[in-house]
C-alpha positions as CSV (number, residue, x, y, z in Angstrom):
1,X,48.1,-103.0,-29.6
2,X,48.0,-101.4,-25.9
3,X,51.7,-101.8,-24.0
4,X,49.4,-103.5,-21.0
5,X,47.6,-105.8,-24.0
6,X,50.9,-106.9,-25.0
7,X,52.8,-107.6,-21.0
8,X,49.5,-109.4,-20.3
9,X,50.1,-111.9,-23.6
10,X,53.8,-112.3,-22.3
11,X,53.1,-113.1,-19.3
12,X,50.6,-115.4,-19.9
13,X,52.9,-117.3,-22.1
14,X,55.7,-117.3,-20.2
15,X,54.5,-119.4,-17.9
16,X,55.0,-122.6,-20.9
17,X,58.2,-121.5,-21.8
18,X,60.4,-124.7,-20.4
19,X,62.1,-125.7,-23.7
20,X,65.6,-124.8,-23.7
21,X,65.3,-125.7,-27.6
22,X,62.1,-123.3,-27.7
23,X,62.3,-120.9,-25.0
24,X,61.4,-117.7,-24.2
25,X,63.9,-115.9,-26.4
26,X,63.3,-118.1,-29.3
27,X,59.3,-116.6,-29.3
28,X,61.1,-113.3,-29.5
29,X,63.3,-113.6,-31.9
30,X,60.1,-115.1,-34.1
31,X,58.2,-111.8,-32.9
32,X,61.5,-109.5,-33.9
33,X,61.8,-112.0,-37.6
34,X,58.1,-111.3,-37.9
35,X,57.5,-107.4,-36.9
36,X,60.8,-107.3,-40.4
37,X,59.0,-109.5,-42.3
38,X,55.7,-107.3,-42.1
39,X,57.6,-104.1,-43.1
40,X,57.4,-105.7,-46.8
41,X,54.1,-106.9,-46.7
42,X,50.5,-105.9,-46.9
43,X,47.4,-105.3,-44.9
44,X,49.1,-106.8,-42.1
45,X,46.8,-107.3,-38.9
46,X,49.6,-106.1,-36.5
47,X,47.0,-107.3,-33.3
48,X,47.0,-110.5,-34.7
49,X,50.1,-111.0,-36.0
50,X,51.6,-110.3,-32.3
51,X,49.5,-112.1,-30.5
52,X,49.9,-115.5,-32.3
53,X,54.0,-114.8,-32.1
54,X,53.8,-114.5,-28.7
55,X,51.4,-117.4,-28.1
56,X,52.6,-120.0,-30.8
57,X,54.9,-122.8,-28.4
58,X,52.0,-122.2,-26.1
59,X,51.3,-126.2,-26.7
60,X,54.8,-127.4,-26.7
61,X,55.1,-128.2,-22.9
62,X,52.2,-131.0,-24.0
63,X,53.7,-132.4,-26.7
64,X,56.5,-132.9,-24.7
65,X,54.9,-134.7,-22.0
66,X,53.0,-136.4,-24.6
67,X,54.9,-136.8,-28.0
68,X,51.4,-138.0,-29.8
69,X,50.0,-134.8,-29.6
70,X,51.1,-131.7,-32.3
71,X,51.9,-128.8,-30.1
72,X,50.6,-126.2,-33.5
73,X,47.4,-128.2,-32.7
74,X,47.0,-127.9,-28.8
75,X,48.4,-124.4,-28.9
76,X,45.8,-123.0,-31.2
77,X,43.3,-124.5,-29.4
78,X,45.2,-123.1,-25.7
79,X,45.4,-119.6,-27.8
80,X,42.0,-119.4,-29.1
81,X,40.4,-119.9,-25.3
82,X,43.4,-117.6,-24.0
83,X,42.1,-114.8,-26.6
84,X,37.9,-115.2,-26.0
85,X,38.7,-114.9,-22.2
86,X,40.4,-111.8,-23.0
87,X,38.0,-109.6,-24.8
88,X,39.0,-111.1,-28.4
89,X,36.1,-110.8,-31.1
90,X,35.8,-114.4,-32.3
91,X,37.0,-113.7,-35.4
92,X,40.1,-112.4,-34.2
93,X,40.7,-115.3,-31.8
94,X,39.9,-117.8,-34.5
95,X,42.5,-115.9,-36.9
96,X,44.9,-116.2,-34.8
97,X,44.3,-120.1,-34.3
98,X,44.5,-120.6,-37.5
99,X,48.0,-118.7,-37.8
100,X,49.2,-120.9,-34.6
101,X,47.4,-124.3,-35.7
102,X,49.4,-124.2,-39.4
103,X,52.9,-122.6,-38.2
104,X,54.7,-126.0,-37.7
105,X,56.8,-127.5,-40.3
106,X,55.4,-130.8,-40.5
107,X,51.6,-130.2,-39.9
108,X,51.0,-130.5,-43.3
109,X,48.4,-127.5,-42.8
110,X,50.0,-124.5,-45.1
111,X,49.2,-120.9,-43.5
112,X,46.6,-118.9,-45.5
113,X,46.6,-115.7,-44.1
114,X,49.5,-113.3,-44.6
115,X,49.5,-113.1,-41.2
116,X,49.7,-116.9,-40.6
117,X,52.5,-117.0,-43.6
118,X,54.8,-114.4,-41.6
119,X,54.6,-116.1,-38.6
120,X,55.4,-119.5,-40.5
121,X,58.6,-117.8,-42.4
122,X,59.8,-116.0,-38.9
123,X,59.6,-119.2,-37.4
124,X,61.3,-120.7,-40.0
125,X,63.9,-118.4,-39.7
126,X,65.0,-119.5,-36.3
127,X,65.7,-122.8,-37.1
128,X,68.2,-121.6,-40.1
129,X,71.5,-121.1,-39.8
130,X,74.0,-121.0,-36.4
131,X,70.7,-120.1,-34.0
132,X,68.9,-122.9,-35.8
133,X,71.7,-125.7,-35.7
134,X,72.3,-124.4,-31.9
135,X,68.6,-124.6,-31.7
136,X,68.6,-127.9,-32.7
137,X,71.7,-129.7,-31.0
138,X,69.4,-128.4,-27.7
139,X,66.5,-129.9,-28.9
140,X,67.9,-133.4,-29.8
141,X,70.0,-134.0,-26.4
142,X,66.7,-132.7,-24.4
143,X,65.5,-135.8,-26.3
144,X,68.6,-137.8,-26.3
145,X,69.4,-138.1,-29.8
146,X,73.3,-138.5,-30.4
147,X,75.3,-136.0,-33.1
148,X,75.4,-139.2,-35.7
149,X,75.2,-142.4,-35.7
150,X,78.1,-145.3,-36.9
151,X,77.3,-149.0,-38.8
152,X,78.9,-152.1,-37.5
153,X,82.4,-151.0,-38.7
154,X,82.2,-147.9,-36.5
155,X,82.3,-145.8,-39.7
156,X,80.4,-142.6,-39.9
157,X,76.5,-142.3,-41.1
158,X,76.3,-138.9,-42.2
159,X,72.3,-138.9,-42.0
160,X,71.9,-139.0,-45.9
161,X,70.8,-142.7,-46.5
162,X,69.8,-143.9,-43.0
163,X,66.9,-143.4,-40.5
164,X,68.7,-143.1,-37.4
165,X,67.4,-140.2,-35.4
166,X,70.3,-137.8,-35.0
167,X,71.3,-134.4,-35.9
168,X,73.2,-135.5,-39.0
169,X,69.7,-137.4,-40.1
170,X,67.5,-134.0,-39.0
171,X,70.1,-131.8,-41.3
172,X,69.1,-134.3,-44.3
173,X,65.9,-134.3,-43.5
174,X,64.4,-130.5,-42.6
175,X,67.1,-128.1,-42.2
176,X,69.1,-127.9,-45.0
177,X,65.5,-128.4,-47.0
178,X,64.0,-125.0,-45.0
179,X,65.7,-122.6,-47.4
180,X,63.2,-123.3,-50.5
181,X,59.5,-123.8,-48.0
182,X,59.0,-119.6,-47.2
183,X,56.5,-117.4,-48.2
184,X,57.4,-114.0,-48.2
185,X,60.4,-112.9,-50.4
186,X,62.1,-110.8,-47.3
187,X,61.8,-114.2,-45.2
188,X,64.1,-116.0,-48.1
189,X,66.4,-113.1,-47.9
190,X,66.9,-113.6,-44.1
191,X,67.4,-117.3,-44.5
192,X,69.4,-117.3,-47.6
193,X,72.2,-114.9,-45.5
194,X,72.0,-117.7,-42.7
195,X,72.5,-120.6,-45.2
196,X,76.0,-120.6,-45.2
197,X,76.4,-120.9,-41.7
198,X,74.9,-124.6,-41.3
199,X,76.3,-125.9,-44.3
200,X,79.4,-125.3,-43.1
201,X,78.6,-126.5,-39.3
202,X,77.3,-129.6,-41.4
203,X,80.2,-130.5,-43.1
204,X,83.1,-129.3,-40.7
205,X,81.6,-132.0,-38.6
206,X,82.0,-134.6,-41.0
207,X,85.2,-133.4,-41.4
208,X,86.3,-133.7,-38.0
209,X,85.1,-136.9,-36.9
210,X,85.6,-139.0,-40.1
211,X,89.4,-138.8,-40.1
212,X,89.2,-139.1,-36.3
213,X,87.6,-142.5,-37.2
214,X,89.7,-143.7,-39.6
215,X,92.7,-142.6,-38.2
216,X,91.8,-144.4,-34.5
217,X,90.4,-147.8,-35.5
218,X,93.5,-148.2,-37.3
219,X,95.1,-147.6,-34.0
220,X,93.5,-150.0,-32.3
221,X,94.0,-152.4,-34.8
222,X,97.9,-152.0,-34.1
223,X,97.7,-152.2,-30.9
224,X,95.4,-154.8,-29.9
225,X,96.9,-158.2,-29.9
226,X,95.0,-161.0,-31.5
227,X,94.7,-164.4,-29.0
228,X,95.3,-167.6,-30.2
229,X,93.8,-170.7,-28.6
């Protein structure tokens, strides 16, 4: 790829980048993961693997203004008319749709191509460990989804066997579940170095606030009088 190929991609897609959970750093640190990854692989179409990198949040901006639509989806489809306008064969463009449209965790649309598949993993990547918990605490107060949630004692749900939307729940659910879903062997590598980190995060939290709890209801409960009538 041409150096003035590659500033025209960036600055085309910087221009979406509003996302302090998925900003403009986070697409290269997926294009840094992914240019390692490739090193292992191969036949790797560098072309395409770069350009869906740097256009893969393209779509996010949408989904955030409306949470119905799947930002893998409307980014492929923003990517693929980015790429035909700009000299793309339509092969190419349409590979790297398809590398953009199945690069989200919960598409339920697995990458094919290796090219697809590195993107996936380097993505991956970036939600593992301290950048992905940091990632993620962004991405839940941009949303306004608390650290955990209590029950009607005030006692601590730590987001194992409830469905509250909070980080505790969206550690249960995908992150501490991401180490197991990649597709290249130097992708679990990376990941499995960064595991540590947000298991500990995870459980110095709990550690924290549970005694915290425990300890200050009861002392409320001794100091609080009781009125009788």
């Amino acid at each position: 790829m041409k150096r003035s190929q590659f500033i025209h991609i960036e600055s085309f897609m910087s221009q979406f980048m509003k996302d302090s959970a998925h900003d403009i750093e986070h697409i290269y640190r997926v294009l840094y993961l992914a240019l390692d990854i490739a090193k292992y692989e191969k036949d790797v179409n560098m072309d395409i693997l770069i350009s869906a990198c740097l256009l893969h949040d393209i779509g996010r901006q949408k989904q955030f203004e409306n949470p119905k639509l799947c930002h893998a989806k409307v980014g492929s489809e923003m990517a693929y008319a980015f790429c035909i306008e700009n000299g793309y064969s339509q092969k190419d463009a349409a590979h790297i749709k398809e590398c953009i449209a199945s690069h989200r965790f919960r598409a339920n649309q697995p990458p094919q191509s290796i090219e697809a598949k590195i993107l996936f993993d380097a993505d991956k990547i970036d939600v593992c460990g301290s950048v992905g918990i940091a990632r993620t605490l962004f991405y839940n107060a941009n949303i306004s989804e608390p650290l955990y949630f209590v029950d009607d004692n005030r006692n601590i749900l730590d987001g194992t066997h409830d469905d509250h939307p909070s980080f505790l729940h969206e550690y249960n659910y995908k992150l501490k579940h991401l180490y197991d879903k990649f597709y290249t062997k130097r992708a679990k590598q990376i990941a499995k170095e960064r595991q540590a980190h947000a298991i500990a995060f995870y459980e110095n939290i709990l550690s924290e606030v549970i005694p915290t709890y425990e300890n200050g209801k009861k002392l409320v409960a001794e100091i609080l009088e009781d009125t009788h009538e």
